[in-house]
VOZATI-619179 format. One record per residue (C-alpha): y, z, x. Coordinates in steps of 0.001 Angstrom, whole numbers, padded with zeros to 6 digits, always signed. Layout:
N
YZX;...
This chain:
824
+032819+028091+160020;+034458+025979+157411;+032798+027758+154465;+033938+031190+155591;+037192+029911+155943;+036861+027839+152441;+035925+031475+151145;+038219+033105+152441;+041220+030942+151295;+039767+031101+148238;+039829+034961+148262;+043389+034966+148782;+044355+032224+146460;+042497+034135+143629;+044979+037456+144729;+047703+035457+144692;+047060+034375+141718;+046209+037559+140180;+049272+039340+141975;+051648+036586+140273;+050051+037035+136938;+050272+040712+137024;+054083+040563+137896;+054830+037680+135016;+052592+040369+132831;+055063+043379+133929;+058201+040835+133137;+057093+039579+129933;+056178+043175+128835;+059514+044339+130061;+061199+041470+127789;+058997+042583+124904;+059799+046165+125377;+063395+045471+125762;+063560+043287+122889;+062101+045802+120647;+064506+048629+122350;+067925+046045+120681;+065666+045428+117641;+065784+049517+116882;+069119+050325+118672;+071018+047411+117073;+069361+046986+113321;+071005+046241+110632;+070789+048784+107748;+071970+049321+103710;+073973+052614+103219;+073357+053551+099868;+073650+056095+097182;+070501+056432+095311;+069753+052831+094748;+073886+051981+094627;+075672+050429+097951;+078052+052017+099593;+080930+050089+100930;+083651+051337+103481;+081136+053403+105462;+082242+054110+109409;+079083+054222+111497;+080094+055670+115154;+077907+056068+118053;+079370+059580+119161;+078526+059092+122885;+080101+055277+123634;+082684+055247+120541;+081186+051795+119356;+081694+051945+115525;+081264+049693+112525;+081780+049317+108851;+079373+048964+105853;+080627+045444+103552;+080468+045086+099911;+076770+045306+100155;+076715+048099+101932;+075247+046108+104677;+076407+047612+108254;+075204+046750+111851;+074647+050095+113738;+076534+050425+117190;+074428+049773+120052;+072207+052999+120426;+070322+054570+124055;+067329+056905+123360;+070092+059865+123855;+073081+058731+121157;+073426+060328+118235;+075127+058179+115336;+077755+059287+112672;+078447+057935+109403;+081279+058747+107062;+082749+057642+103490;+085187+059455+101346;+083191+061480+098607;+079948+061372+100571;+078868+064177+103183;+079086+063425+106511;+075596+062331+108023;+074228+062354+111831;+071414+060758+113590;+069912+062359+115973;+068125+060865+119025;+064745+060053+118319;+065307+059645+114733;+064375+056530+113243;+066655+054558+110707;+064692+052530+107831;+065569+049301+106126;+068040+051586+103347;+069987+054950+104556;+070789+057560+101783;+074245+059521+101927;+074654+061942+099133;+078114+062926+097396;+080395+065249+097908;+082838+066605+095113;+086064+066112+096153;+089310+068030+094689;+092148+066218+096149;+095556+066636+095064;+097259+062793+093360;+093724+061580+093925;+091988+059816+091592;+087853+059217+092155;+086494+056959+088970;+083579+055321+090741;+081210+055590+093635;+080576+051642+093558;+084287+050455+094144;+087843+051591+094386;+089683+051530+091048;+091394+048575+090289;+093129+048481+087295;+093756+052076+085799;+097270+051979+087686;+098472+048883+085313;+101450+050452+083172;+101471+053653+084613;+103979+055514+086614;+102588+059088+087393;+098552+059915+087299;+098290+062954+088629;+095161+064843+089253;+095063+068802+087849;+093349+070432+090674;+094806+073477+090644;+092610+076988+092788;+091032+077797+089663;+089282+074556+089597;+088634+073739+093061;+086782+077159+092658;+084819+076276+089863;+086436+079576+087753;+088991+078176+085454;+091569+080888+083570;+090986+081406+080267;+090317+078145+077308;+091440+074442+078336;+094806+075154+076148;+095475+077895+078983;+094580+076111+081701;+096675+072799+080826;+099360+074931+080263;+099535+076614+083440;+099757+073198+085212;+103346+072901+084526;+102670+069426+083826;+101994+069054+080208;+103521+071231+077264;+100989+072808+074897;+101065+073379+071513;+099293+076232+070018;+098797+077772+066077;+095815+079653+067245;+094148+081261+069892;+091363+079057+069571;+093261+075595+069972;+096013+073841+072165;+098151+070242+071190;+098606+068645+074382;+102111+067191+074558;+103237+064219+077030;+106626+062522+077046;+107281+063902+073572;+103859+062886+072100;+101396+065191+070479;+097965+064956+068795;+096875+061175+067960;+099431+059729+069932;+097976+061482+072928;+094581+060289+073894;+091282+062738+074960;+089210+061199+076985;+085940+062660+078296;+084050+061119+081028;+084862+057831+080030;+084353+058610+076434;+087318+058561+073647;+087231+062046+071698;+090338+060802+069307;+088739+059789+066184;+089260+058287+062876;+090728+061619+061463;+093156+062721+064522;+095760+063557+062771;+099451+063529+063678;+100970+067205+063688;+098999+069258+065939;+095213+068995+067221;+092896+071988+068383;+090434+069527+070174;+091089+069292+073660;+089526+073274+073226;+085937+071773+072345;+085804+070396+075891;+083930+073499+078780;+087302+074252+081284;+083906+075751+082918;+081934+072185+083635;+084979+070439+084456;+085057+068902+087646;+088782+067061+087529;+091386+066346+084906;+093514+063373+085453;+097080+063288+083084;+097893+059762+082969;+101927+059963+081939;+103463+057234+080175;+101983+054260+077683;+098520+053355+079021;+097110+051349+075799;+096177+048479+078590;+093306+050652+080014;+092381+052887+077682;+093674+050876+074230;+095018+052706+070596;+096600+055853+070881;+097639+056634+074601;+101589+056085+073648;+102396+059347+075857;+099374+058961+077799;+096044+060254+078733;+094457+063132+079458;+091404+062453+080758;+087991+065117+081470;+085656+064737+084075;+082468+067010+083685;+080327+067558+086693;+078282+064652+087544;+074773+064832+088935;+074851+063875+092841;+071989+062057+094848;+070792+064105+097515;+069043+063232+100558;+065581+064578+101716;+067290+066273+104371;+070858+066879+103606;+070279+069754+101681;+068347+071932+099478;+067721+069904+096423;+068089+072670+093849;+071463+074664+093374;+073158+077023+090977;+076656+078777+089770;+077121+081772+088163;+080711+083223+087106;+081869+086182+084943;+084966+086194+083483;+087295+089329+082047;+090695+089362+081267;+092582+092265+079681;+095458+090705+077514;+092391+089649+074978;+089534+091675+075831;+087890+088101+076481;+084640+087743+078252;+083229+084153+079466;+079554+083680+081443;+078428+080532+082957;+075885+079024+084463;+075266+076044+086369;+071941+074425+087695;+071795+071317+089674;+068496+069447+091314;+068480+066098+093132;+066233+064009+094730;+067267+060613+097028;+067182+058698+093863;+067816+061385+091195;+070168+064155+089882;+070692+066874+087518;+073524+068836+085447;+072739+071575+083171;+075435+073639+082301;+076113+076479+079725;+078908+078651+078981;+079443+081694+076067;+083029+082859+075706;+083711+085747+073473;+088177+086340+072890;+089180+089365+071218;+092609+089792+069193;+095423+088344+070947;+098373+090862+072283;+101574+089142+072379;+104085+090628+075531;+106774+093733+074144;+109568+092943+076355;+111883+091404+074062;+114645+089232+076011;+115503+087087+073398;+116871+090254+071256;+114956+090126+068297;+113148+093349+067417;+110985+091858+064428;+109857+088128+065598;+106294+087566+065736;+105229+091110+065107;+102335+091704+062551;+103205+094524+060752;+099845+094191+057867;+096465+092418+057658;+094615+091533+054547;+091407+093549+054612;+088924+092942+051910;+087648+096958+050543;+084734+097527+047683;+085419+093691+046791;+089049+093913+046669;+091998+092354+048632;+093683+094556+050283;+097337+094847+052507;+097006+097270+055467;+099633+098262+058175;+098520+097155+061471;+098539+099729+063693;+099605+097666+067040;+102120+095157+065161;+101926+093402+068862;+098233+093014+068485;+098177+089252+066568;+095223+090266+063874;+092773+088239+063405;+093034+085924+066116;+089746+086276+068133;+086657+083963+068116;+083796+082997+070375;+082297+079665+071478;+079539+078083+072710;+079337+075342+075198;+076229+072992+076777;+076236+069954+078963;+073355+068479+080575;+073161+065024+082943;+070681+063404+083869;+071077+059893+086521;+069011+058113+088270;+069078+055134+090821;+067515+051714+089935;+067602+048376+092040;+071469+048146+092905;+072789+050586+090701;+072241+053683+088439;+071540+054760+084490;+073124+058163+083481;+072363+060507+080500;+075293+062473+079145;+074753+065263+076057;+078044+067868+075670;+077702+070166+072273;+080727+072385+071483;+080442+075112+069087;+082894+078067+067513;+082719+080666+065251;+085643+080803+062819;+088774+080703+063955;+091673+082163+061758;+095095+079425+061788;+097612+082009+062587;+100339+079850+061392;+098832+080379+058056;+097473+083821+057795;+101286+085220+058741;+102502+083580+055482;+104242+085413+052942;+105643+084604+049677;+107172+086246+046868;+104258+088649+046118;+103752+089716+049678;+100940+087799+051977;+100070+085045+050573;+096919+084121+051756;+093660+086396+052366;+091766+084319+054645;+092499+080784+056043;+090070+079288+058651;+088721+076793+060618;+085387+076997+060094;+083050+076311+063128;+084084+073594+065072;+080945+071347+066463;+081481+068292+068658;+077845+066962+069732;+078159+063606+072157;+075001+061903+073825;+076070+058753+076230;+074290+056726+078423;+076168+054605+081092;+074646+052146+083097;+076048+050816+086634;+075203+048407+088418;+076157+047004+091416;+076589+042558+091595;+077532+042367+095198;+080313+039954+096233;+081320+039509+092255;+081691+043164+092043;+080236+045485+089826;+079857+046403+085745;+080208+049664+084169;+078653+049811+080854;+078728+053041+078230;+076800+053601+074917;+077609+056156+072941;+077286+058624+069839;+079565+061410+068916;+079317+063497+065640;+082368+065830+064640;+082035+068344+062135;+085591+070349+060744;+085726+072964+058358;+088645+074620+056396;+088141+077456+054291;+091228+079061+052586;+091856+081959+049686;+095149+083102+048201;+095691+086610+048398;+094365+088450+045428;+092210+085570+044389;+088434+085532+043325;+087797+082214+045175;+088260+080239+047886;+088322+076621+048756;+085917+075071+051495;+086437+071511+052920;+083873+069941+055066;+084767+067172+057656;+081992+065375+059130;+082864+062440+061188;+080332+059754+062848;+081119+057516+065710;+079685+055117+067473;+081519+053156+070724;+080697+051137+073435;+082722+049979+076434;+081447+047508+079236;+083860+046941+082237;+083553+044771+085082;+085583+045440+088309;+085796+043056+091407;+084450+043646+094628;+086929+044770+097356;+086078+042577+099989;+087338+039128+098507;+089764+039290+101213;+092635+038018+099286;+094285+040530+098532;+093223+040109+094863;+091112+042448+092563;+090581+042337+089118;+089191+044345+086500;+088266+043018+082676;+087020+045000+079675;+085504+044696+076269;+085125+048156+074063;+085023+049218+070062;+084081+052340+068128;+083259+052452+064141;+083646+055888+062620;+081975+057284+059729;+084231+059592+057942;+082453+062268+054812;+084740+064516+053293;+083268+067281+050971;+085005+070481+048699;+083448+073006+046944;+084891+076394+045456;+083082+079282+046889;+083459+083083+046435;+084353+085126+049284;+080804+085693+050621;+080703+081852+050946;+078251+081229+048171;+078870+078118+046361;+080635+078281+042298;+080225+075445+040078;+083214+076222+037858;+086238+078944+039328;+088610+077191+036334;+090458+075467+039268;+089920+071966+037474;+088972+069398+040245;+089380+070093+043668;+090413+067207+045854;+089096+066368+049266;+091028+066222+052393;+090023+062503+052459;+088896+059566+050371;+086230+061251+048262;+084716+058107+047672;+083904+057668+052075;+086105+055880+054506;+085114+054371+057758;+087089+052816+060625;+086369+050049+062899;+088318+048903+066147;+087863+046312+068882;+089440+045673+072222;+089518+043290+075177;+091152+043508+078255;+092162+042192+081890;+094325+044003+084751;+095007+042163+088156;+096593+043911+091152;+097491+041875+094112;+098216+043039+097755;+100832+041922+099774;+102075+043258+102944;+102573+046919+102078;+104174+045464+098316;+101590+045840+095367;+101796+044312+092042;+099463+045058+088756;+099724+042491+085910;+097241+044028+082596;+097123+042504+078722;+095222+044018+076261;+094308+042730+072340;+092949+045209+070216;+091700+044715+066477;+091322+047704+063740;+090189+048386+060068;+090287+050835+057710;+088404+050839+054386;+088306+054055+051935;+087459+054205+048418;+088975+057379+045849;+087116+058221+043193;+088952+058699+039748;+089697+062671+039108;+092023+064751+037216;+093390+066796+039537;+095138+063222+041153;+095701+059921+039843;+096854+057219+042948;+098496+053486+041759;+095268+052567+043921;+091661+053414+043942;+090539+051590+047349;+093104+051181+050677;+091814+047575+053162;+094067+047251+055797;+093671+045386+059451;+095953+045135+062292;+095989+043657+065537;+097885+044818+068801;+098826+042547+071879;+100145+044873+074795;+101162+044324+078165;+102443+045937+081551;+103460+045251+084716;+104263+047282+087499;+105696+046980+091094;+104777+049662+094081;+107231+048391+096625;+108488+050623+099737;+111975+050779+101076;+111770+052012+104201;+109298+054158+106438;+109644+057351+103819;+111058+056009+100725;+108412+054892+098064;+109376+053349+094730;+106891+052550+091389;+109020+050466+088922;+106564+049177+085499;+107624+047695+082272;+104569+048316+079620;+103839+048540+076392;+101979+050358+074174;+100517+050640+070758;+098510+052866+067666;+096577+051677+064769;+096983+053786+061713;+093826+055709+061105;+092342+057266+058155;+094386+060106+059137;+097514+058946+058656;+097089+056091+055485;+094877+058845+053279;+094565+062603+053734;+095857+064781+051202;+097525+067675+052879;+100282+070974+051431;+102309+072339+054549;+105000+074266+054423;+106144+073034+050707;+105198+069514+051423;+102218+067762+050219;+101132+064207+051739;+099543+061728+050339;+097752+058219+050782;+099789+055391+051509;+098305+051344+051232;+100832+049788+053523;+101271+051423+057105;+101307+048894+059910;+100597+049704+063858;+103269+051699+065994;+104573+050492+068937;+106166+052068+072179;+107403+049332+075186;+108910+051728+078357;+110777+051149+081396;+109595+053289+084456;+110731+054293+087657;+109412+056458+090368;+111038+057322+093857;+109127+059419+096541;+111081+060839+099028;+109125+061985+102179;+111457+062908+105252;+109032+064962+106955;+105205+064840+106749;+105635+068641+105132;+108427+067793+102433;+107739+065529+099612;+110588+064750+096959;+109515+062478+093966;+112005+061365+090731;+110923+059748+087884;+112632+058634+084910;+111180+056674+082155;+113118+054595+078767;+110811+054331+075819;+111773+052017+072573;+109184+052885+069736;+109305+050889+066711;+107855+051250+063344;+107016+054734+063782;+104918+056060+061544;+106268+059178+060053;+106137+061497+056441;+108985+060531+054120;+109862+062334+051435;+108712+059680+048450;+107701+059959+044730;+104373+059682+042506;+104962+057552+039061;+108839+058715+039324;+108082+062729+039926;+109358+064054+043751;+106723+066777+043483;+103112+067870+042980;+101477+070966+042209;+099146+072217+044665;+097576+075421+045708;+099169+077364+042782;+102813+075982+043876;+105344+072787+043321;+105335+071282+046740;+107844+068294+048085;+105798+064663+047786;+105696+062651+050921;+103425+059620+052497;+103581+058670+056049;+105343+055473+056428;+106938+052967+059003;+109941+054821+059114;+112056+052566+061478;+112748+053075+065090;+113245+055944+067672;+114431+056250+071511;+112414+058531+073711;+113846+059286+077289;+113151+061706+080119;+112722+062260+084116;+110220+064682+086108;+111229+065973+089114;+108122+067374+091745;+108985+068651+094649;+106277+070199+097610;+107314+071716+101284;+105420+073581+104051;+107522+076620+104354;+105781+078425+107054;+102383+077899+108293;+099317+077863+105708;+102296+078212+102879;+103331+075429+100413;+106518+075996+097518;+106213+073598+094710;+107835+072925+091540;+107799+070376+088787;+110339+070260+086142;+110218+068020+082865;+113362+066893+080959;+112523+064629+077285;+115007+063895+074292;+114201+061811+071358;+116337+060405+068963;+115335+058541+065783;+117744+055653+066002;+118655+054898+061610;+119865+058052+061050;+120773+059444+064459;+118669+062754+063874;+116322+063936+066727;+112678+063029+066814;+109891+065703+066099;+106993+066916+068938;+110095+066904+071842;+109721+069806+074115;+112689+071537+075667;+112643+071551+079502;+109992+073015+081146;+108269+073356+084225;+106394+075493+087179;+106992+076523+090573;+104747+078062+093005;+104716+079618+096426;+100819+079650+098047;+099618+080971+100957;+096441+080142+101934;+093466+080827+104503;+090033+079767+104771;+088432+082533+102657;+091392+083751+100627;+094498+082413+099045;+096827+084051+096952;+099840+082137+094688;+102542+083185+092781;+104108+081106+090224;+106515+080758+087374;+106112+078927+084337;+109402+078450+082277;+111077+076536+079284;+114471+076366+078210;+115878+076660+074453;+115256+074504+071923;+118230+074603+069611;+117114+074691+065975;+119328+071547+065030;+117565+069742+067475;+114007+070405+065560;+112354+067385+064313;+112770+066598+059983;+110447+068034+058033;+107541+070844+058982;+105927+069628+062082;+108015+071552+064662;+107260+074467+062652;+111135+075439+062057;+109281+078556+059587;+108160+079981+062922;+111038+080222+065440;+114298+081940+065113;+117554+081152+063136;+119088+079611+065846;+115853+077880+067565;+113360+078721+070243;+114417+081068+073040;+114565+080014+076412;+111755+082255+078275;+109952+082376+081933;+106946+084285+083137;+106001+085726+086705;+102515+085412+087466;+100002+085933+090343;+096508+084803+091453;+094480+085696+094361;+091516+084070+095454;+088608+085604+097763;+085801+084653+099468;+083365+087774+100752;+080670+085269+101540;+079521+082084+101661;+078075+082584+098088;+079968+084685+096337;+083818+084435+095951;+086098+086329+093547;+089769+085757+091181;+091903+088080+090529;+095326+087561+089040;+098270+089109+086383;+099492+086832+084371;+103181+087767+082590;+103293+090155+084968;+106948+091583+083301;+105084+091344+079559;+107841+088953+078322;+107691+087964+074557;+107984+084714+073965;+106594+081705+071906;+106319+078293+072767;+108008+075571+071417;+106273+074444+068028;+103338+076798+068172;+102910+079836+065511;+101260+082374+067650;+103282+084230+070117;+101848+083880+073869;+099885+085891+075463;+101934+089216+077271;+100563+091144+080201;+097187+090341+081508;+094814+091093+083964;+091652+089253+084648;+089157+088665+087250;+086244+086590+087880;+083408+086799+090101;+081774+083335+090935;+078397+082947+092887;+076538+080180+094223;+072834+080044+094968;
């Protein structure tokens, strides 16, 4: 009796047990289970790009609203997640990416970038906001005009910067345009491309065809920094920057998208039976990307526009060409006197990227080669003297620009990050020019090496101080070889034409130039107020040697100079009210002399430089200020004015050589002069934009530019000073077509207001000065699919005749183009 019942207690103790063991089991696997459902629902992930962070990321869970943010690390802890949310992350300049339910989210998740083209925008790195390109500047505006947010832009670069309204251009040949800010031209205007400086050791100070060696085709974004910027960028950027920013290879994710694309446009355009063809290819990977780009662009004779305005029956017509027949020079009448003979050239452009992500940041590959055929200097080939036309040929032979870069970034977490560029650029300019009539012709040969470096660290935005800071170290050495030969006119070389010596554009001994720059920029935060403190020293030499010859004997036979440059700015964004924005700055900024300006040898229009010992750095200091005006989110109203002081300006003077005033050169007595620290000079001006929603999907803008300059010793006016000019546009736009018309205008520049001597080109305007002239001009863009969109557009539209201020060749008249663009 007892031992059933001791057996059957037992029994049921042993259930018991069992049953409580089996429902711990179920809780503890429950635990586990839900424990490992928070480990994958609230994880803690790395947005990245590649291998580089991403900070600023919004992570959303669509279906509860939870969100978060990715810190400097790109560190982010995902909203809580169910087995049915889908998550959302988002980053300017990166495509929007979802997770799906059921997707799983690793230890690193890859966004991939998105070009952006965003009006006043400016995008400089994927690792951190910019900190301290805004020191000393007032305006930085961002050309993103349709032709570039549709990858087709109109015509060269000297046509497209023109059209912007922004900047003035200076042209003396189809193939070339001088960009001109605040009244500064050529070196005292500073090319920038992709981080890279293109002004060299031989920029020289009249006007520059250079900005036309850079692809308008594999241009992403061009930012126009107005106003002194030598803080940032150092020497030369006294009227500011223009800056060039060539597609860059993008990361792309396994799954965001295919990771192989391509462009293809054609271009036509009537006025100068032009042709351009492009192609693009991209390829990415989560950790790689890929640029190859390659453009041929083939311009025909330029025809100038046949409404004459301005009265003047006869200006800028070409009534004869010099045509060479059974070895002879010969003057024929040119049957379309509007047609500006010989003008046309072609060119050749390639650009290929390569970048790739390594632990916390990324190495990119950069190689851009530019090349032209000959290009005829209008300003020259017009000429006539006493005899009739006085020369038979004068060209720039084929201009070649060849960079290769490599720029490493890499991200340092809470410090912030470094951006570091190699680089190697190699220049090659020719001139070859023949009197009329003459059995041979002189060729000079440019070739110009240079080697820079800039490495620039930038804080991390999350110091939570309201602090960031930005410091700098950067050189460059150039090479400079300058070469002459006589040649007949087949281009074959002749060891004795009875010229005597020849002499060489510059030292014919070699000259090199060497620079050196540090620099800091701080911007603090406070409230909605924002401050920028920057200071800059910069260090350059020059040495050239001359050779002894007969054709020129110099009180010198070797030029050593140095010069160092401390510059500054400051600058105030302060708002005074809920729609009233001001930007006040005080800055300064500076040029070394290059080898340019202390030792070509140079005959234009009667005057004939040459080297000078003793030039010392320019300087320009500036008061800015900037008012935006914005009563309505639709209407935008912005003035801004700027002061400029620049002293010791460098300059030609008329001077003398062992007591004689002139020198005989290319068969004539021309007027000596060497550039010199001249004195001082006063530049002023305002810019006025203003932008409204007129009626639904339609925008009216305009932007007007007003500069004087005034050398202050002898109260005359300065040279390179525009007259007003300026653009407004009415656009109407819908999601696959747009259409814009525009007007691009400039007022009269009175001839007593011309700068001294031959830079303004006085030889090519009328008695009394430039003519005021406007043009009417429309664009259309269209979309008839996804992957294939077209541009059509008339530009002069009334085929006005006009030239712009300073440049020899009359513009281009009545034009119609078009270009078809496909992607693939």
């Amino acid at each position: 009796m007892y031992l059933k019942r001791f057996f059957q207690f037992n029994m049921v103790m042993r259930l018991k047990l069992h049953s409580g063991f089996a429902f711990l089991l179920l809780i503890f696997s429950s635990a586990i289970t839900f424990s490992q459902d928070s480990i994958q629902t609230k994880q803690e992930v790395r947005i990245v790009n590649g291998s580089i962070p991403i900070p600023f990321v919004a992570a959303m869970n669509i279906s509860t609203g939870e969100s978060s943010i990715s810190d400097a690390d790109g560190l982010v802890i995902l909203p809580f997640r169910n087995v049915n949310d889908t998550l959302v992350f988002r980053s300017m300049g990166y495509k929007q990416l979802m997770v799906l339910p059921g997707e799983l989210i690793g230890r690193f998740l890859p966004m991939d970038e998105m070009p952006v083209n965003l009006d006043e925008v400016r995008i400089t790195s994927n690792i951190v906001p910019d900190v301290g390109i805004n020191a000393g500047l007032v305006t930085a505006a961002t050309i993103s005009t349709t032709a570039i947010k549709n990858g087709v832009p109109p015509g060269n670069m000297a046509e497209l910067l023109q059209s912007t309204g922004q900047l003035h251009v200076q042209q003396s040949q189809q193939g070339g345009g001088s960009p001109v800010i605040r009244g500064f031209e050529a070196n005292r205007v500073l090319l920038v491309v992709d981080g890279v400086r293109l002004n060299n050791a031989i920029y020289r100070s009249g006007h520059l065809q250079n900005s036309s060696t850079v692809d308008p085709n594999s241009i992403e974004q061009i930012q126009v920094f107005m106003g002194p910027s030598s803080v940032r960028f150092g020497s030369d950027a006294l009227g500011g920057v223009v800056h060039f920013l060539t597609r860059r290879p993008r990361f792309r994710s396994d799954n965001s998208e295919s990771s192989v694309s391509s462009l293809f446009s054609a271009q036509f355009n009537s006025v100068n039976n032009s042709s351009v063809f492009h192609g693009t290819a991209e390829a990415g990977g989560p950790r790689w990307g890929t640029v190859v780009s390659f453009s041929a662009s083939k311009y025909g004779d330029l025809k100038m526009g046949s409404r004459r305005v301005h009265g003047d029956s006869e200006w800028g017509l070409v009534p004869f060409i010099a045509v060479r027949i059974d070895g002879a020079d010969s003057l024929m009448a040119n049957p379309d006197p509007e047609l500006q003979s010989p003008t046309g050239y072609s060119q050749k452009d390639f650009l290929h990227k390569l970048r790739f992500g390594i632990p916390g940041g990324a190495i990119e590959t950069n190689i851009q080669y530019s090349t032209t055929s000959n290009i005829s200097r209008f300003d020259k080939i017009n000429d006539f003297s006493e005899e009739g036309l006085k020369w038979a040929e004068w060209n720039y032979g084929p201009q070649e620009r060849f960079m290769t870069a490599i720029s490493w970034e890499q991200y340092l977490g809470i410090p912030g990050s470094l951006h570091t560029t190699l680089a190697y650029q190699n220049i090659s300019e020719s001139r070859f020019n023949r009197l009329f009539g003459a059995a041979f012709r002189e060729a000079r040969t440019e070739e110009v090496d240079v080697y820079s470096m800039s490495s620039i660290w930038k804080s991390s935005p999350f110091r939570g101080d309201g602090w960031k800071f930005e410091a700098g170290v950067d050189g460059q050495w150039n090479e400079v070889d300058s070469q002459v030969e006589a040649q007949d006119p087949d281009g074959e070389p002749v060891v004795d034409p009875g010229w005597g010596v020849l002499m060489t554009r510059y030292p014919n001994g070699g000259s090199n130039m060497g620079s050196f720059g540090a620099f800091s920029s701080a911007k603090r935060s406070s409230g909605d107020k924002v401050y920028h403190l920057g200071l800059r020293y910069s260090h350059a030499s020059i040495n050239a040697v001359f050779d002894a010859t007969s054709a020129l004997s110099l009180p010198f036979s070797e030029i050593h100079t140095a010069n160092g440059a401390l510059t500054g700015s400051a600058v105030a964004e302060i708002p005074l009210g809920s729609n009233v924005s001001t930007v006040s700055s005080i800055a300064s900024g500076f040029r070394h002399p290059n080898i340019d300006d202390a030792t070509k040898i140079r005959e234009k229009g009667g005057y004939v430089l040459i080297p000078n010992d003793s030039i010392k750095a320019e300087y320009l200091y500036s008061i800015d200020e900037s008012i935006t005006w914005q009563p309505h989110q639709n209407v935008s109203f912005t003035a801004s004015g700027f002061f400029s002081i620049w002293v010791d300006v460098i300059s030609p003077v008329n001077s003398t050589l062992y007591g004689e005033s002139t020198l005989e050169i290319d068969g004539e007595s021309a007027i000596i002069q060497m550039n010199k620290n001249m004195g001082n000079a006063i530049i002023r001006g305002a810019r006025f934009d203003f932008t409204t929603q007129v009626f639904p999907n339609t925008i009216f803008k305009s932007t007007v530019n007003v500069n004087k300059g005034t050398i202050i010793t002898s109260d005359s006016p300065l040279a390179h000073i525009p007259p007003t000019f300026g653009r407004s546009s009415l656009e109407y736009s819908k999601q696959k077509w747009s259409i814009e018309t525009f007007v691009l205008y400039s007022g009269k520049k009175n001839i007593d207001s011309y700068g001294p001597g031959s830079t303004d080109n006085p030889q090519e305007t009328l008695s009394d000065g430039n003519p005021s002239w406007w043009t009417l001009n429309i664009e259309s863009h269209l979309e008839f699919h996804e992957n294939i969109h077209a541009q059509f557009g008339v530009s002069n539209i009334l085929d006005m005749h006009y030239k712009s201020f300073s440049s020899a060749i009359s513009a281009p008249g009545r034009g119609v183009y078009i270009a078809l663009h496909a992607t693939f």
